[in-house]
Backbone as CSV, one residue per row, in Angstrom:
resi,resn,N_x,N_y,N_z,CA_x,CA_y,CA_z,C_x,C_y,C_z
1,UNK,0.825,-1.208,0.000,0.000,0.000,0.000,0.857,1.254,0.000
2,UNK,2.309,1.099,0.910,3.078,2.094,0.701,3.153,2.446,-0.971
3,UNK,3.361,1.687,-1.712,3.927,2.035,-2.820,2.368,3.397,-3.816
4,UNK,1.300,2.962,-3.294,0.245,3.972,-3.612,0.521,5.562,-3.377
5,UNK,1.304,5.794,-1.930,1.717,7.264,-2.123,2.586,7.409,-3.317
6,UNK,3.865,6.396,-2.479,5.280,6.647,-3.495,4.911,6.734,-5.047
7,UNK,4.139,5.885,-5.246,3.587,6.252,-6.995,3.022,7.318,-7.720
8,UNK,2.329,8.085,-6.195,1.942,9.822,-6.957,2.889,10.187,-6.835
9,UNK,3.491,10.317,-6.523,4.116,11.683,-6.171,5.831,11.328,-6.875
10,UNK,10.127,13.246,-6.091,10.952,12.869,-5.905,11.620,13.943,-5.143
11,UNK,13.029,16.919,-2.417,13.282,16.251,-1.431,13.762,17.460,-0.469
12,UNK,12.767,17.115,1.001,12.618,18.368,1.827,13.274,19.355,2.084
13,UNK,13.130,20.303,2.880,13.715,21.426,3.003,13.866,21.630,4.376
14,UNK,15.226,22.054,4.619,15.074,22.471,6.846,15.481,23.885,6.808
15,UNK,15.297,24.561,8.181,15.161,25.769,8.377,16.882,25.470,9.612
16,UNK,17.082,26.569,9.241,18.144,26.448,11.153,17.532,26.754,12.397
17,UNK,18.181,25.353,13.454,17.720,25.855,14.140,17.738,26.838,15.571
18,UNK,16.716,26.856,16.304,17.350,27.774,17.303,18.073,27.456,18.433
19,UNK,18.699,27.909,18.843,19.811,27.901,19.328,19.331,27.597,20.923
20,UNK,19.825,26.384,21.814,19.148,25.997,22.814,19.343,26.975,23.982
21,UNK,18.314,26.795,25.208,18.871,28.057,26.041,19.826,27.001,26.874
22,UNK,20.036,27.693,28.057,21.148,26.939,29.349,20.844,26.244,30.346
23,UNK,21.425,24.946,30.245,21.317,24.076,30.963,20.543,24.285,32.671
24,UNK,19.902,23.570,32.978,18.983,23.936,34.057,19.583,23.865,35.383
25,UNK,19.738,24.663,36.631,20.495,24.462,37.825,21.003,22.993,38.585
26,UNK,19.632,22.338,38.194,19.527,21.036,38.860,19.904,19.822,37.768
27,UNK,20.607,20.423,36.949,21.363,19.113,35.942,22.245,18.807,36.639
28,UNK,22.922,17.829,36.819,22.468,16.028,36.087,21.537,15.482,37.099
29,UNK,20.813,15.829,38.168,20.198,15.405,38.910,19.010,15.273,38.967
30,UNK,17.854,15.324,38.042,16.664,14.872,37.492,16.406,13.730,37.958
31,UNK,15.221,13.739,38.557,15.012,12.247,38.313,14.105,11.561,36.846
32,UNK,13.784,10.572,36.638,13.015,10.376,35.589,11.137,10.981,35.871
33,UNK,10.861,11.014,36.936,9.657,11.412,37.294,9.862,13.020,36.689
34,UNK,10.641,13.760,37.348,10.550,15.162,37.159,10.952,15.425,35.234
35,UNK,12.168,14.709,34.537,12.023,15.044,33.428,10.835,14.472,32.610
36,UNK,10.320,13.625,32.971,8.943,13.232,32.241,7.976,14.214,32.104
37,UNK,7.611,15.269,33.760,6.708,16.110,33.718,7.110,17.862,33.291
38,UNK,8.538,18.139,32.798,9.261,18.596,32.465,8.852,18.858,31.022
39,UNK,8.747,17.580,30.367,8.771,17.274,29.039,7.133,17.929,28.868
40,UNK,6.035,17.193,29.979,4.343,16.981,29.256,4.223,18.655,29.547
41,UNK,4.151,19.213,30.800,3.292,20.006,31.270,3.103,21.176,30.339
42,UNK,4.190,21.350,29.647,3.766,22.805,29.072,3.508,22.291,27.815
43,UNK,2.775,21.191,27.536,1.710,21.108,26.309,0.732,20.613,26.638
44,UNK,0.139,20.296,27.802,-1.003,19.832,28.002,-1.997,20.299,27.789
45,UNK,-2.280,21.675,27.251,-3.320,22.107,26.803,-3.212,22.220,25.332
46,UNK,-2.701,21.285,24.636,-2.527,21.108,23.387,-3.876,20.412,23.093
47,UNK,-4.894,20.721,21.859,-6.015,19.778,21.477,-6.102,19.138,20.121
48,UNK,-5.264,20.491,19.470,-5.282,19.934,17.726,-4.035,20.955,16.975
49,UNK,-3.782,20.478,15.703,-2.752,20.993,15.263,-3.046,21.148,13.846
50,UNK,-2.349,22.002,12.631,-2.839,21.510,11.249,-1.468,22.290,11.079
51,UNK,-0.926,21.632,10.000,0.340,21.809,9.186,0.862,21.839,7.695
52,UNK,1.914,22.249,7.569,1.883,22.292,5.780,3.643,21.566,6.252
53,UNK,3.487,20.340,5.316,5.202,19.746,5.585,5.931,19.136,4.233
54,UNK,6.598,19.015,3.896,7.787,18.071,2.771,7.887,17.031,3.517
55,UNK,7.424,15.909,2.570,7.535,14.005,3.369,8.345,13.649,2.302
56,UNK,9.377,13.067,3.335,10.150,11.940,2.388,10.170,11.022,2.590
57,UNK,9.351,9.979,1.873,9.583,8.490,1.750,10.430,7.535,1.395
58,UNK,11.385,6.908,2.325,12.004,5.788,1.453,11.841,4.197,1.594
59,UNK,11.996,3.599,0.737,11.317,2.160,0.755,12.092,1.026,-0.010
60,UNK,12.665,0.042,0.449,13.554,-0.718,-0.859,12.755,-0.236,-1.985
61,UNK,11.562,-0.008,-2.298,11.041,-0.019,-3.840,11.261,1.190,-4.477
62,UNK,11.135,2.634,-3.862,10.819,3.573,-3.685,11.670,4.496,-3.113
63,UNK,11.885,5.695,-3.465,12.324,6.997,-2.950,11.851,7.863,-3.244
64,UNK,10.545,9.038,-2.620,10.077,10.204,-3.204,9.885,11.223,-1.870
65,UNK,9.535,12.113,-2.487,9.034,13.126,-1.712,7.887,13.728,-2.304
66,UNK,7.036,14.748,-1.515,5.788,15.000,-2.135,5.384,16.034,-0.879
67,UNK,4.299,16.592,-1.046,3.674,17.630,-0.343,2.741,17.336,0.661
68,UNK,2.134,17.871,1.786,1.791,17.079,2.560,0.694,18.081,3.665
69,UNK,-0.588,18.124,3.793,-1.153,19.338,4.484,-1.668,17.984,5.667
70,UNK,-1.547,18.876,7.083,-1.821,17.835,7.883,-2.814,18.304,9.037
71,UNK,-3.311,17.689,9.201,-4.197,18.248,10.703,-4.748,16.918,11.719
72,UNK,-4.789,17.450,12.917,-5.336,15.963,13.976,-5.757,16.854,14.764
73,UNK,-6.595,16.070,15.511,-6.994,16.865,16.871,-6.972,15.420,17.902
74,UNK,-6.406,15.885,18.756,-5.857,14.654,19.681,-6.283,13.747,20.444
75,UNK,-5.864,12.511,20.307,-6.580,11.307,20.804,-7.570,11.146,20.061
76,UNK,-7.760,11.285,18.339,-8.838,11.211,17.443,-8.405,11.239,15.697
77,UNK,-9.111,12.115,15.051,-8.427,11.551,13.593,-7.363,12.162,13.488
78,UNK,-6.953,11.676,12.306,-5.599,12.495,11.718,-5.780,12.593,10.299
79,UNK,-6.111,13.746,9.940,-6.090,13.846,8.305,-4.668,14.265,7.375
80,UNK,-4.765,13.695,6.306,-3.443,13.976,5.621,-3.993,14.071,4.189
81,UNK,-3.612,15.266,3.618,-3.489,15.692,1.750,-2.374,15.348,1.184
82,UNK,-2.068,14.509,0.198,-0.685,14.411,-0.500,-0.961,14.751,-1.665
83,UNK,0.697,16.243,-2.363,0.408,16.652,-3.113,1.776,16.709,-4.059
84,UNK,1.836,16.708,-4.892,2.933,16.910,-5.843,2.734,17.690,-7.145
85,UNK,3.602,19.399,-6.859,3.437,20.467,-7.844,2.165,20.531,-8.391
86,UNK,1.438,20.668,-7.227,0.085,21.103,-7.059,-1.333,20.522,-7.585
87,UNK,-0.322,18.664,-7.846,-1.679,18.361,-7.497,-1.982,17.290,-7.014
88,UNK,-3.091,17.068,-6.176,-3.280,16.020,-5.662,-3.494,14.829,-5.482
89,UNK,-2.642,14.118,-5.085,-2.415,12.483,-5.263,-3.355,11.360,-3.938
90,UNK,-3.698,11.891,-3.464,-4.328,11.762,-2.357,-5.137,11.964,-1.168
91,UNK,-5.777,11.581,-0.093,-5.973,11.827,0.973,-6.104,10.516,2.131
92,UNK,-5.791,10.753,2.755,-6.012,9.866,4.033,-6.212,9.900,5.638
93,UNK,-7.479,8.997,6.383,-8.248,9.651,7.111,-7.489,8.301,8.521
94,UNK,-7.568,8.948,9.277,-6.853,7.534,10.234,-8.104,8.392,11.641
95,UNK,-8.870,7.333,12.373,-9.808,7.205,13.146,-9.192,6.236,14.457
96,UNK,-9.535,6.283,15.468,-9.491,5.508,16.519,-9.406,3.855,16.008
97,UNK,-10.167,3.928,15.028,-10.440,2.074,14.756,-10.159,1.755,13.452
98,UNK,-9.828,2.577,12.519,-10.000,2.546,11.018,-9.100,3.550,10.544
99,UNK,-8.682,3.321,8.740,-7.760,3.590,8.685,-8.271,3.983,6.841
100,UNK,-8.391,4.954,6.337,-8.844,5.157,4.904,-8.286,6.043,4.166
101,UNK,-7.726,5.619,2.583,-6.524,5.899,1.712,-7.750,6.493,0.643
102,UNK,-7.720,7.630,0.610,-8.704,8.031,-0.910,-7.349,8.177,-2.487
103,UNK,-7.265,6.828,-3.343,-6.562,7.155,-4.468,-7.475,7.946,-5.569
104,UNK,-6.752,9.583,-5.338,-7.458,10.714,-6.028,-7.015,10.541,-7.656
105,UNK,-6.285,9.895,-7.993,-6.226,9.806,-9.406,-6.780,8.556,-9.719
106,UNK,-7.081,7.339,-9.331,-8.280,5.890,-9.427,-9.279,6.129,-8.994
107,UNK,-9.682,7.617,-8.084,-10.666,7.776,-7.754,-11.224,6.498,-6.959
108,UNK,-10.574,5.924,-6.146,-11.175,4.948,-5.330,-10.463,4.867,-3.721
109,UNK,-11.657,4.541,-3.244,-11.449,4.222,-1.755,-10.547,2.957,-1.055
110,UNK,-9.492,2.938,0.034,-8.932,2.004,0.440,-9.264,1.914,1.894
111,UNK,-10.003,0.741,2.827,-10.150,0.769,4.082,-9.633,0.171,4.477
112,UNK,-8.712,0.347,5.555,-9.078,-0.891,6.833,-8.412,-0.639,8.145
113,UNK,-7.867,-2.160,8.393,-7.997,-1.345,10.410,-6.642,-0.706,10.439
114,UNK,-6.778,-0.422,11.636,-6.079,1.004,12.214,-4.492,0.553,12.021
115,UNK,-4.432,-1.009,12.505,-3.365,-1.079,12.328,-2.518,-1.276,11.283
116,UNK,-3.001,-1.330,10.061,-2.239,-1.051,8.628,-2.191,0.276,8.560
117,UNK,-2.033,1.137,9.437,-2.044,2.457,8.808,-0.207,2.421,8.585
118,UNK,0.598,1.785,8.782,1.976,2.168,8.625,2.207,1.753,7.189
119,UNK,1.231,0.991,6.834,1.505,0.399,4.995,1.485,1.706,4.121
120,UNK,0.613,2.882,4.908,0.908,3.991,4.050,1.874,5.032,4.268
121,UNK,2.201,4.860,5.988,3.014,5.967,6.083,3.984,5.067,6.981
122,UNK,5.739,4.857,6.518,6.133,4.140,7.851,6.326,5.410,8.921
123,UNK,5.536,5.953,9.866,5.754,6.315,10.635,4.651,6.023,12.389
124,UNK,4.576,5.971,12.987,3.758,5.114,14.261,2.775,5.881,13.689
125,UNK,1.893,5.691,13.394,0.114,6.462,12.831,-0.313,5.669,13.666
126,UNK,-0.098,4.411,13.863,-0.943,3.729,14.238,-1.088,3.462,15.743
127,UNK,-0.094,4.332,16.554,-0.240,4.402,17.897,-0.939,5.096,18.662
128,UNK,-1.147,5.033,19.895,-1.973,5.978,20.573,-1.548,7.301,21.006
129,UNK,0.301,7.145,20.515,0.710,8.588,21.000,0.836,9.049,19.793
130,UNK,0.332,9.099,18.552,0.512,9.282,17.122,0.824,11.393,17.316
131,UNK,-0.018,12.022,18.274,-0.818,13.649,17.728,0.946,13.570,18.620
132,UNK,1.484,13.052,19.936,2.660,13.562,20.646,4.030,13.013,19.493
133,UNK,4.179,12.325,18.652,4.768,11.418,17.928,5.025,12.780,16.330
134,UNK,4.020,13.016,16.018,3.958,13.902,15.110,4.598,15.049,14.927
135,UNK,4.101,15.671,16.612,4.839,17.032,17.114,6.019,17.183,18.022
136,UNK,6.770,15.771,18.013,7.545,15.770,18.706,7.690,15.751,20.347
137,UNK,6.801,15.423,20.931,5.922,15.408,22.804,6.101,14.727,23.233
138,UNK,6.546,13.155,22.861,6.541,12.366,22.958,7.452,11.876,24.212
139,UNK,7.330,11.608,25.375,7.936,11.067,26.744,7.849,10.083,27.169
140,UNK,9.086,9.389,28.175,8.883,8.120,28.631,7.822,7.872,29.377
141,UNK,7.652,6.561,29.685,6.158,6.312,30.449,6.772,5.961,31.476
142,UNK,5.298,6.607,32.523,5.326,6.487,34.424,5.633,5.456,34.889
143,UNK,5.243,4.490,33.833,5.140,3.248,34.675,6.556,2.447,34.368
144,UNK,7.366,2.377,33.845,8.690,2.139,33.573,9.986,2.744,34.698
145,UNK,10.461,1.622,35.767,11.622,1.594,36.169,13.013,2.546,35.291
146,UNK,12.885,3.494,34.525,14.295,3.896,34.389,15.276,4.432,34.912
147,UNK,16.189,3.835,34.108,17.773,4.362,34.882,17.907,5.888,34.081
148,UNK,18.893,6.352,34.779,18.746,7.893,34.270,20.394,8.243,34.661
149,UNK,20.785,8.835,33.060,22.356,8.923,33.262,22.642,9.992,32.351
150,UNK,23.377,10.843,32.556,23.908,12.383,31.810,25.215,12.455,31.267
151,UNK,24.720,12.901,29.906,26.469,13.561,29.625,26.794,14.660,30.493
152,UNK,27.195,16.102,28.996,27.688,17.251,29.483,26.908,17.758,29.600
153,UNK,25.384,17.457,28.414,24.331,18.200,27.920,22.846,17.685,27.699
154,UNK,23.351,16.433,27.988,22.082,15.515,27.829,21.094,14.227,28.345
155,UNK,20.467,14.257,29.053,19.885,13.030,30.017,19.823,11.828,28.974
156,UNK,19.878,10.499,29.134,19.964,9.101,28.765,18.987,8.463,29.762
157,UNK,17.687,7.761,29.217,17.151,7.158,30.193,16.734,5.749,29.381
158,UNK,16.955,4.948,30.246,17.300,3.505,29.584,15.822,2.464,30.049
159,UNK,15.424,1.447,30.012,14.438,0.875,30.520,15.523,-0.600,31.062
160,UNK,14.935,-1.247,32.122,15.787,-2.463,32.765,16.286,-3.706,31.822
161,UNK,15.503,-3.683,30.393,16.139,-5.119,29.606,16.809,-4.059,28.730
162,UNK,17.369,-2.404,28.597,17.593,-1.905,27.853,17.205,-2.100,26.366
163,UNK,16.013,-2.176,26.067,15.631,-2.343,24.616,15.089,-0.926,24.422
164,UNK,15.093,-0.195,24.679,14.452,1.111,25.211,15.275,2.660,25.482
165,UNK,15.224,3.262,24.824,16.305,4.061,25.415,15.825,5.669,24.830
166,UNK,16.003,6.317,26.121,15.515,8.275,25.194,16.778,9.461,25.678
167,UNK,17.019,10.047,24.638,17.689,10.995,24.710,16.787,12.288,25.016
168,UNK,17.376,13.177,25.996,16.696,14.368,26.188,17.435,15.634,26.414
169,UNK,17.078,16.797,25.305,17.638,17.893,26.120,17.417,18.306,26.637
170,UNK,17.650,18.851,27.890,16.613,19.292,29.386,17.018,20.999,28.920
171,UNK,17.985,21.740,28.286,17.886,23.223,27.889,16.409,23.198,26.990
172,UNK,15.889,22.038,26.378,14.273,22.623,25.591,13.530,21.453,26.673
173,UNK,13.774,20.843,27.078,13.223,19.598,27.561,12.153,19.126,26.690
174,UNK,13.126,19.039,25.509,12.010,17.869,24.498,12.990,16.510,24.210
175,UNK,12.502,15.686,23.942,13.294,14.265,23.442,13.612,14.738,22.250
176,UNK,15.082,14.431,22.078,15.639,14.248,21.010,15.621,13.063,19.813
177,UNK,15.438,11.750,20.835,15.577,10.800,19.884,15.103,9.376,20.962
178,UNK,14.631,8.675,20.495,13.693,7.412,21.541,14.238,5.980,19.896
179,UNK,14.873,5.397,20.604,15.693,4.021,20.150,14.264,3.017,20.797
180,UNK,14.242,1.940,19.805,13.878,0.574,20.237,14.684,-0.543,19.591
181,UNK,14.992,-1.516,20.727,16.003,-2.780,20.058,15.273,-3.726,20.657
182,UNK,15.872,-4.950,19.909,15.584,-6.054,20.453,16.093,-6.801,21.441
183,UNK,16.220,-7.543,22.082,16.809,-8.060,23.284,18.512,-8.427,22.752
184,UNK,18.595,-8.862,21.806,20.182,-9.398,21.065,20.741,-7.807,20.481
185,UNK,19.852,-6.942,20.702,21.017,-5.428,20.011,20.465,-4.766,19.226
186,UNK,19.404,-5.668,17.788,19.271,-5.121,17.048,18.389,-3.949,17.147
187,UNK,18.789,-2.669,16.023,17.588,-2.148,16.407,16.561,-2.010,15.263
188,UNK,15.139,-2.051,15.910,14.357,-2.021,15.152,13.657,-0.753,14.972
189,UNK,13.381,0.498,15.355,12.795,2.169,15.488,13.444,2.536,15.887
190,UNK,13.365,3.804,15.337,14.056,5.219,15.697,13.264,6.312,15.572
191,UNK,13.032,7.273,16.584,12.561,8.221,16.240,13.252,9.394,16.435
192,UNK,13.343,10.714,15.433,14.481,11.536,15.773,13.766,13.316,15.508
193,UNK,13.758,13.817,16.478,13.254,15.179,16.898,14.589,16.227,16.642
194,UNK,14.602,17.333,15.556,15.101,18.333,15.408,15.352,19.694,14.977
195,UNK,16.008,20.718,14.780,15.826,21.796,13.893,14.555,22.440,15.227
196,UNK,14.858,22.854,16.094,13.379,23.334,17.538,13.291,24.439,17.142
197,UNK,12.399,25.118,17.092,11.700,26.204,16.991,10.514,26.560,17.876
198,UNK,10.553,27.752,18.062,9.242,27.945,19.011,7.849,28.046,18.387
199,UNK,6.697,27.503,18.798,5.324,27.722,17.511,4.250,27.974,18.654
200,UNK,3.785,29.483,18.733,3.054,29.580,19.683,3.596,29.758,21.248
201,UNK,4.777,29.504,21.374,5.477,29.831,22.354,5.289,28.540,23.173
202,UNK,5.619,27.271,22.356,5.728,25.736,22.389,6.833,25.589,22.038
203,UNK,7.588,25.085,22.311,9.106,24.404,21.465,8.976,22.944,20.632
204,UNK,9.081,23.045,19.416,9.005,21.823,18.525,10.095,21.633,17.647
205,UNK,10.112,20.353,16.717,10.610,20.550,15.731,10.391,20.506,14.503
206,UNK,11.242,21.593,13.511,10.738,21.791,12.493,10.590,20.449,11.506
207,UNK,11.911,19.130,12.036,12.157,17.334,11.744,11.621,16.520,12.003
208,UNK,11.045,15.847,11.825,10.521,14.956,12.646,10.958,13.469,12.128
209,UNK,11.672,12.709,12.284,11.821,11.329,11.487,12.062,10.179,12.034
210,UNK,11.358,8.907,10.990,10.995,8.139,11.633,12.023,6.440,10.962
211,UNK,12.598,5.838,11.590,13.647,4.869,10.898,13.160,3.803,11.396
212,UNK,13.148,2.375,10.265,12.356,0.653,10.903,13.817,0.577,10.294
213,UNK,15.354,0.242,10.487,15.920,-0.201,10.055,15.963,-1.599,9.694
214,UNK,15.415,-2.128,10.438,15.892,-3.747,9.616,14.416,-4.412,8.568
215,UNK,13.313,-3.226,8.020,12.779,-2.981,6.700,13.140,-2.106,5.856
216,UNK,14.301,-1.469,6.048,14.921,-0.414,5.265,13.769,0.940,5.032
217,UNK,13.441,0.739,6.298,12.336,2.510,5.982,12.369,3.436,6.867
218,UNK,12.389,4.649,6.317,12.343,5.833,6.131,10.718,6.792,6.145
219,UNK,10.790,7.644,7.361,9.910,8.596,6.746,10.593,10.241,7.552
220,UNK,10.453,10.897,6.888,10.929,12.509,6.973,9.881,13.496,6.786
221,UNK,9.406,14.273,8.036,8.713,15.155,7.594,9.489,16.394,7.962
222,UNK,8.914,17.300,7.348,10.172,18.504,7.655,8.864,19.811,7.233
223,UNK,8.361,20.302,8.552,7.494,21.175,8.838,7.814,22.424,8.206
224,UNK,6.562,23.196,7.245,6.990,24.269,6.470,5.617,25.075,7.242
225,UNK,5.128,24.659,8.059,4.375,25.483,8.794,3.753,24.628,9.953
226,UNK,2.848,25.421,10.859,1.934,24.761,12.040,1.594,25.215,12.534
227,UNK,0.261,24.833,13.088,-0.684,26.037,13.953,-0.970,25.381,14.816
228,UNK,-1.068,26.056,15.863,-1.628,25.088,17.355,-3.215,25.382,17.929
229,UNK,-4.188,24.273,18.224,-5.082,24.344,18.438,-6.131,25.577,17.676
230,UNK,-6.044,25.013,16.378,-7.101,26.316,15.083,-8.197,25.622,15.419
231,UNK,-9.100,26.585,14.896,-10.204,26.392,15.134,-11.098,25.928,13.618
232,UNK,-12.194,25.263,13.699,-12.860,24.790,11.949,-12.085,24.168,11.812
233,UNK,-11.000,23.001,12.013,-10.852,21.990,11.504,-11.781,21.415,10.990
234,UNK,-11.593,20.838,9.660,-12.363,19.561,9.173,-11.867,18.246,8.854
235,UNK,-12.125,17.083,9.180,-11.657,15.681,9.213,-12.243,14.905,8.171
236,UNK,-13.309,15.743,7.318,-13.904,14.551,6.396,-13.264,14.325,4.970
237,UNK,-13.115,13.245,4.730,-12.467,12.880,3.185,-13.110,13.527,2.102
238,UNK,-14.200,13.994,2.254,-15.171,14.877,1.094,-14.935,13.112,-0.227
239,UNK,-15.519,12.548,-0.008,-15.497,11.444,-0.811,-17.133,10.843,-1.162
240,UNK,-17.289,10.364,-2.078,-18.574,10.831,-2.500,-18.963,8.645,-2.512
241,UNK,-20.275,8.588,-2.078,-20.409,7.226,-1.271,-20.538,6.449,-2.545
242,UNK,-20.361,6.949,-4.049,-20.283,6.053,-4.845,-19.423,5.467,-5.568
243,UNK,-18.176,6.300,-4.827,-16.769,5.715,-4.813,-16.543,4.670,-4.588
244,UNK,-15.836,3.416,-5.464,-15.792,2.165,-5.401,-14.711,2.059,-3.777
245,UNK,-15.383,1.041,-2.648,-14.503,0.851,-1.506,-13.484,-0.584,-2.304
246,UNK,-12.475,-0.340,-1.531,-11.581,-1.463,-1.640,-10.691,-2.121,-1.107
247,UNK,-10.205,-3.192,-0.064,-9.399,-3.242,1.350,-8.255,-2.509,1.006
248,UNK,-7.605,-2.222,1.938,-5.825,-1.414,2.386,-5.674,-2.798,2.005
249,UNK,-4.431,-3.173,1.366,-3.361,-4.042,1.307,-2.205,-3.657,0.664
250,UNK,-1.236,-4.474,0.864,0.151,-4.349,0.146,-0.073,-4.495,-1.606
251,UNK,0.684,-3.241,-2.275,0.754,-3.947,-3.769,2.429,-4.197,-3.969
């Protein structure tokens, strides 16, 4: 199904970024409780977001890039436009339970469950922290034993079978980068937060990218705008019910 974007649509653009402030009095001595709430509190009144970004896809089959208008409102859908030199190759609607690919040039509908949503995008869509994942928010969980260890500049917090591991800068106190391996080393995700900028007087990044190394994939979004909590969002596919439906699968 990946290959349905990669087929509309060949690579992004970054901004510099800003320059971090100074390390906090009480570095290296954090515990994992306090940088966790460090990380959430000053977005918790986050509800929805809509964006204009450059996606780069790569795929053993595939390498493109393409245009990309985005909006979610949190803990709910996530809509996505894919566009290339202005015109549109797509849309796709991701729901709590369901997961739907409109191919705007076959003019036909693709459904299914939530959890194929990575066949279209390799990036976690299909998780429950997808809206913190997107914007970069993304923090370790309460309920996890971690160890917690510092460079010059940066907290390391590990989980007890170490398959698990997050980098944090506590000068923005956002995660930089959250590793998953397997018990023997390998790793299998990466997620990597960069280029911070302030949006709304939030700290994000303008990068966001997402690595399955041992499927050889790739996804890159690289934010050319974002708005925090707009108002009139709309979530509907504007798809007309006599559009032929047809399952999500691999081609």
């Amino acid at each position: 199904m990946l290959a349905l974007i990669l087929g509309l649509l060949g690579c992004g653009s970054s901004e510099s970024a800003r320059a971090p402030g100074a390390l906090p009095s009480a570095f290296p001595s954090h515990s994992a409780a306090e940088i966790r709430d460090r990380i959430q509190t000053p977005t918790d009144t986050l509800r929805r977001f809509s964006g204009r970004a450059r996606v780069r896809v790569r795929a053993p089959e595939q390498n493109r890039s393409f245009n990309a208008d985005i909006r979610q409102e949190r803990a709910d859908s996530l809509f996505m436009r894919f566009s290339l030199f202005g015109f549109e190759g797509g849309r796709m609607l991701l729901t709590p339970d369901s997961v739907f690919f409109y191919d705007s040039r076959k003019q036909t509908l693709r459904v299914g469950p939530v959890a194929q949503a990575q066949r279209l995008l390799p990036a976690p869509v299909a998780s429950d922290d997808v809206f913190e994942n997107l914007l970069g928010l993304i923090a370790p969980g309460a309920q996890t034993q971690w160890t917690v260890t510092a460079d010059s500049a940066q907290y390391r917090l590990s989980n007890p079978s170490g398959t698990e591991t997050w980098t944090v800068d506590p000068r923005r106190w956002r995660v930089i980068q959250y590793t998953r391996s397997a018990p023997d080393g390998t790793v299998l995700e990466v997620r990597r937060f960069s280029e911070f900028h302030s949006v709304q007087g939030v700290i994000l990044p303008r990068v966001v990218t997402f690595r399955r190394p041992s499927d050889d994939l790739l996804a890159r979004i690289a934010y050319k705008e974002l708005r925090l909590n707009p108002s009139g969002l709309s979530y509907g596919l504007g798809v007309s019910s006599s559009v032929p439906r047809q399952p999500l699968q691999s081609r």
